[in-house]
N, C-alpha and C positions, 0 to 999 in steps of 0.2 A: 838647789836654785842656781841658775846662769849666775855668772857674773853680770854687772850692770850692766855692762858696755857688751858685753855679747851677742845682745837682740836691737843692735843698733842700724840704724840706716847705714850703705856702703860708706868708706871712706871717701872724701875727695881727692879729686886729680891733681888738683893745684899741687903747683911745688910752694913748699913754704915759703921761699922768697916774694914767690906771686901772691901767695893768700897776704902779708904782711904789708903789702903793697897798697891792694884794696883794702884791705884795712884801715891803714892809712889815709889815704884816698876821701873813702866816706868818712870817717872822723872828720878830718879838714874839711867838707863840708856842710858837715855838722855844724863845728864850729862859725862859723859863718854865718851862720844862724841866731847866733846869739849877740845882743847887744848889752854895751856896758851899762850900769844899774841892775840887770835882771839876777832875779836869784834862779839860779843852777842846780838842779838835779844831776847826780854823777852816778853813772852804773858799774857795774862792777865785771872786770873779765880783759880778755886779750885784746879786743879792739878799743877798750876805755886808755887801755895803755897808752895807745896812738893819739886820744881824745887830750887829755890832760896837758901834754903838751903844744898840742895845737891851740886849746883856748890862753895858755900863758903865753903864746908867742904875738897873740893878740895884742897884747896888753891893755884889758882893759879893765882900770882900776878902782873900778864899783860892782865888781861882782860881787854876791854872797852866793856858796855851793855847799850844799846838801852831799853827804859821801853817802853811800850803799852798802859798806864795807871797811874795815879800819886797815886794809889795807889801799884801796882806793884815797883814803881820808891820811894815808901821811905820804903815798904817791901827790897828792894834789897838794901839801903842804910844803913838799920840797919844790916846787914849783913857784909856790909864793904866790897861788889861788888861797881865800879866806874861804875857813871851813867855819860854818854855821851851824847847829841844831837843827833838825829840819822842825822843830815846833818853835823854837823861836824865829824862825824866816816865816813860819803860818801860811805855805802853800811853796806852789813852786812855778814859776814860770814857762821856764822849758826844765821838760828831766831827758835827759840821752845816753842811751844803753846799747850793748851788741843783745846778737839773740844764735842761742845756739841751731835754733828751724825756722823759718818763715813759709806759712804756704800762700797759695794764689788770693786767699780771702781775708788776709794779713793777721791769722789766726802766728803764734810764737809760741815757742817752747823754749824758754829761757831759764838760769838759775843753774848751770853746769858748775860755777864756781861755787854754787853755796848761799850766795846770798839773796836766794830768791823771795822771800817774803819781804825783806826792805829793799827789796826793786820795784816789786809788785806794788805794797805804800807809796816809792818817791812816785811813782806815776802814775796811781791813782791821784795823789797831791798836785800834778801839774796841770799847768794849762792847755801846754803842748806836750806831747811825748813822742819823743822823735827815737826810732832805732837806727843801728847804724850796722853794717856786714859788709862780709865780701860777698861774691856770688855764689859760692860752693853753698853759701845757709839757705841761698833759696831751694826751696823742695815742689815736688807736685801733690804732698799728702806726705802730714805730719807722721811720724813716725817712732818708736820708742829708741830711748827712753827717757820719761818726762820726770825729771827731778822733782823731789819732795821734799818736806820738812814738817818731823816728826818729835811730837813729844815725848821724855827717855818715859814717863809713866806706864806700863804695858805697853813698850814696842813691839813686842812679839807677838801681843796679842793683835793691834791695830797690822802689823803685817798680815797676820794669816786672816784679816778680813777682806783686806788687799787684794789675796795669795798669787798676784804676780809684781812683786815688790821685792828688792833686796838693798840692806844698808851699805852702804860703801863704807867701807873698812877708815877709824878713826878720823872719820870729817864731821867736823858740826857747825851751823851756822853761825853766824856773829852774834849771835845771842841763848848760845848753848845749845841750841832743836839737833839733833840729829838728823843728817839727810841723807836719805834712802834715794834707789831709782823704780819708779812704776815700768815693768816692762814688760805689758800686755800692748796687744793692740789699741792704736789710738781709737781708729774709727774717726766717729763724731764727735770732734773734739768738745764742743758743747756740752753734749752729753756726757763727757769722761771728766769734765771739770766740773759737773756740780756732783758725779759719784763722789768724785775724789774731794770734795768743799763737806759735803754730808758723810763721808767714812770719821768716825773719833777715833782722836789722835793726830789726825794731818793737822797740820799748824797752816800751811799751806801747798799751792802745789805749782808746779812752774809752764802749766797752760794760760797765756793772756790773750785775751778774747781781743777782736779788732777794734772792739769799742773805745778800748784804752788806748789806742794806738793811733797820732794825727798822720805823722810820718812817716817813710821807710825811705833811706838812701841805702842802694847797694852798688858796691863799687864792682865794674867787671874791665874788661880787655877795652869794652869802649866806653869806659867812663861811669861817670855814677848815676842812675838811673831813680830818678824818685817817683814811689808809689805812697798813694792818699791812704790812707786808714777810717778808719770809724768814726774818729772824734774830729770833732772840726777845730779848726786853724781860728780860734775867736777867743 
């Protein structure tokens, strides 16, 4: 079997500096977005990095936030953001996340860090659900490889139902699942997200359909460019 990352779309051109930029960039945007009272949804990854301290620099001193990740959840503690249960908040207002692919139909493939079923939750839980990138994540046609999360009970068996699927070596999610990468062809992503909802064993998988999705900021060379999504702004 490949390696995960071997059957991946090309690398991007940006120099780090630059991707770290827009990153940036759209985070502070993000944040912008949000007003004090509302409870927060927090996603988990490189450009969250950028998020966390843009809404503390806010200050504003009635948020309650949702983490994704216990690492997200003691980054936004050092902060001096209040971290809530997402069942005791009982929804979410805005949740704001990076995505490792964006295509033109604002279809995502997110979850490269692991946490992708309690991203998938906080944003099915909001109201809004705003992504946030640099430009390099936009694509023209999704591409592998789309992160999973697998139950340890017959993994090898749920793999070779898969059979283009491989575990990444000692990672597992924030609630023990083991996450593998699917890395066959996407195609139709539609179609590859209910194979992959209907394979036993997936716990989940890191295709998010446009519906889930109100907003997209993505930061480039001229600034942050916001596309609508599926779910409406209500």
């Amino acid at each position: 079997m490949a390696s995960p990352r071997a059957a991946a779309r090309q690398p991007s051109t940006l120099s780090d500096a630059l991707r770290e930029r827009y990153k940036r960039d759209a985070a502070r945007a993000a944040a912008e977005m949000i007003e004090d009272g509302m409870r927060v949804g927090l996603g988990t990854g490189t450009t969250v990095a950028h998020l966390l301290p843009a809404i503390a620099e806010r200050g504003l001193a009635n948020l309650r936030c949702a983490a994704t990740s216990p690492a997200t959840e003691r980054a936004a503690m050092a902060l001096g953001l209040k971290l809530v249960d997402l069942d005791e908040l009982g929804g979410v207002d805005v949740a704001i996340d990076g995505a490792d692919q964006i295509d033109p139909a604002a279809w995502l493939v997110k979850g490269g860090g692991g946490a992708l079923t309690r991203e998938k939750i906080v944003a099915a839980a909001a109201r809004v659900f705003v992504v946030i990138a640099s430009e390099d994540k936009a694509v023209t046609e999704l591409a592998p490889p789309v992160p999973l999360e697998l139950i340890r009970f017959g993994v090898r068996c749920t793999l070779a139902t898969l059979e283009q699927a491989a575990l990444r070596d000692l990672v597992e999610s924030p609630d023990g699942g083991l996450i593998a990468d699917y890395l066959g062809a996407v195609g139709d992503p539609r179609e590859l997200s209910a194979r992959l909802s209907a394979t036993p064993g997936v716990i989940e998988h890191g295709l998010f359909a446009p519906e889930m999705v109100s907003v997209i900021l993505i930061a480039g060379e001229g600034g942050v460019q916001r596309r609508e999504g599926g779910k409406p702004l209500s």
